[in-house]
C-alpha positions in Angstrom: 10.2 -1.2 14.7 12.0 -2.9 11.7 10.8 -3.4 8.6 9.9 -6.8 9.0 7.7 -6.2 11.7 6.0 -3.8 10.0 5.4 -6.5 6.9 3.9 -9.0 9.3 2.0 -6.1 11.2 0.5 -5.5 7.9 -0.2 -8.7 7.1 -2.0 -9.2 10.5 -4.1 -6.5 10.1 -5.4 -7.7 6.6 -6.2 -11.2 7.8 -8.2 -9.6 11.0 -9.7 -7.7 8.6 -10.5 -10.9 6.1 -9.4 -8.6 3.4 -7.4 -10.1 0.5 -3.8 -8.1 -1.0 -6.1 -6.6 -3.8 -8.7 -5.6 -1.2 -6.4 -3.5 0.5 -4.6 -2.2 -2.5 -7.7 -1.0 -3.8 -8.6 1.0 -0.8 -5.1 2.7 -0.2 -5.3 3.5 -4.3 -1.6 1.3 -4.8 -1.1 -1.7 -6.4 -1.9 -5.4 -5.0 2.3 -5.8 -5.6 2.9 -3.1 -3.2 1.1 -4.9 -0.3 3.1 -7.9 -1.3 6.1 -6.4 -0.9 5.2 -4.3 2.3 3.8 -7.4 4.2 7.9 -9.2 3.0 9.1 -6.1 5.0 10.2 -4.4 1.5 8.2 -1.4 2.9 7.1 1.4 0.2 7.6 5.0 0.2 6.1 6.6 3.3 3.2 8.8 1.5 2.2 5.2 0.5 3.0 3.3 3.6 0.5 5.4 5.3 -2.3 4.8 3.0 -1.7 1.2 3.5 -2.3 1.4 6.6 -4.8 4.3 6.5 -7.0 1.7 4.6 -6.2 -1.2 7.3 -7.5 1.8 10.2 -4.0 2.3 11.5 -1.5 4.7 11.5 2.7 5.1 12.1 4.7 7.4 14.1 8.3 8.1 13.1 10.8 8.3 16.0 14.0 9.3 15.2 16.7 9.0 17.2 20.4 9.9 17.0 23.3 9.6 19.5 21.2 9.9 22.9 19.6 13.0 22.7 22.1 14.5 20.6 19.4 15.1 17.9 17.4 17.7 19.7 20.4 19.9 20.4 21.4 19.7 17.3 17.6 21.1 16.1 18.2 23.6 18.7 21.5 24.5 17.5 20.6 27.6 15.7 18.5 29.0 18.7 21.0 28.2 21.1 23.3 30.4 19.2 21.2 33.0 19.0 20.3 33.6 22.6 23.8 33.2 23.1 24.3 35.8 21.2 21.4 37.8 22.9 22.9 37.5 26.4 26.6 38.6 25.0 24.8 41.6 23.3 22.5 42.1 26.6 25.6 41.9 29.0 27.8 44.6 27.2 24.9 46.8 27.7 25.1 46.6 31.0 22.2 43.7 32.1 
C-alpha cells in the first residue's frame, strides 16, 4: 500500500466516522496538522501513524519484502551458519 492510499484510507475512515481533522487529532494525542498531512499521503512517523489510526479503530501491518524471499534467508543467515557448523563439528565426530 502506498502512501497515498493510506492518506485517502485515513480520510475515509474520518468521514465514516463524521469526525472532523481536530476530532481525530485529539484522540490519537497529535496535532490537527498531522492528520492533514497523513490524509495528502505525507504519512507521519509510524508510533504516530498507529495512533491515528488506533483512534479511527484500525490498525497497519508492515510487510516487508526484498528480492523474492531473499529477506528471510538473509534473517536466517546466522542460524544457517551455525547448524552448518554443527553438522561439520557432528560429522568429524563420527555421526
Amino acid at each position: 500500500m502506498d502512501d497515498q492510499r493510506v492518506g485517502r484510507v485515513v480520510r475515509a475512515l474520518r468521514r465514516r466516522l463524521g469526525w472532523t481533522q481536530s476530532d481525530v487529532a485529539a484522540r490519537a494525542a497529535c496535532a490537527q496538522a498531522t492528520v492533514s498531512e497523513t490524509e495528502r499521503g505525507n504519512l507521519p512517523s509510524v508510533p504516530i501513524l498507529r495512533r491515528v489510526l488506533a483512534a479511527l479503530d484500525a490498525s497497519m501491518v508492515i510487510d516487508l519484502r526484498w528480492r523474492a524471499g531473499a529477506l528471510e534467508r538473509l534473517l536466517d543467515e546466522d542460524h544457517a551458519r551455525l547448524v552448518g557448523y554443527l553438522v561439520t563439528l557432528l560429522r568429524a565426530l563420527g555421526w
